[in-house]
N, C-alpha and C positions, 0 to 999 in steps of 0.2 A: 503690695498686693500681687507681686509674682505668686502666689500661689494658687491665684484664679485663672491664671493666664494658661499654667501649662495644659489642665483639662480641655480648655476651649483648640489648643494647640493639637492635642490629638484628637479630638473630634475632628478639627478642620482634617486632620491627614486621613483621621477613619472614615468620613464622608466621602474623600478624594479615592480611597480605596474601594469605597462599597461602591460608587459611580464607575468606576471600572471593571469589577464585579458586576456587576450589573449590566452593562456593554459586552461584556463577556457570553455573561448567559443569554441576553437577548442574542449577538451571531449565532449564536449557537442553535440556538431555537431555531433562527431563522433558514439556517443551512439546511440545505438538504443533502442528508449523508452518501444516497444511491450516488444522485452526478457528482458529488465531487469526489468521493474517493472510491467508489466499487466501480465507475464508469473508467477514469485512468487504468484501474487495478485491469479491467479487462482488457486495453487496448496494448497495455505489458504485452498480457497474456496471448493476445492474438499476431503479433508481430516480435515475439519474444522466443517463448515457448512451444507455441503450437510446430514452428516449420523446425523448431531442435528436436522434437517429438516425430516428423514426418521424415525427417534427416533419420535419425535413428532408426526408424519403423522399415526405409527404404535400404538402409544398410543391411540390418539383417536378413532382409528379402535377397538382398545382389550375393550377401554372403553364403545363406544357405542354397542355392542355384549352385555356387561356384563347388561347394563341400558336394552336392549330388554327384555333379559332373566328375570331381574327384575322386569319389569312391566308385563309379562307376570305371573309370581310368582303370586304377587300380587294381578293381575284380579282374579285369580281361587277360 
């Protein structure tokens, strides 16, 4: 009667799968998307980007000063 055995055999595994699936989709449910990944996503942002954007922002401020003064030089 092996050939009643194997159906029971993949049942058992497809049970063990759909139980997992199902663990799955319950965390999932459960998580809340904002704090766990947009709240990180921001803190990147805020200790990342922001002061390479301020860095940037304050370069081209020092640079175009230094370009006036230059052409100013220059004209005289």
């Amino acid at each position: 009667m092996a050939t009643h055995e194997k159906p029971n055999e993949i049942d058992d595994s497809n049970s063990v799968v759909n139980i997992f699936i199902d663990f799955i989709k319950d965390e999932l449910l459960k998580s809340d998307i904002r704090s766990e990944i947009v709240g990180p996503l921001l803190m990147y942002l805020l200790y990342y980007i922001i002061p390479f954007v301020i860095t940037i922002i304050l370069l081209n401020f020092v640079l175009t000063i230094l370009a006036v003064f230059i052409v100013f030089y220059v004209c005289k």
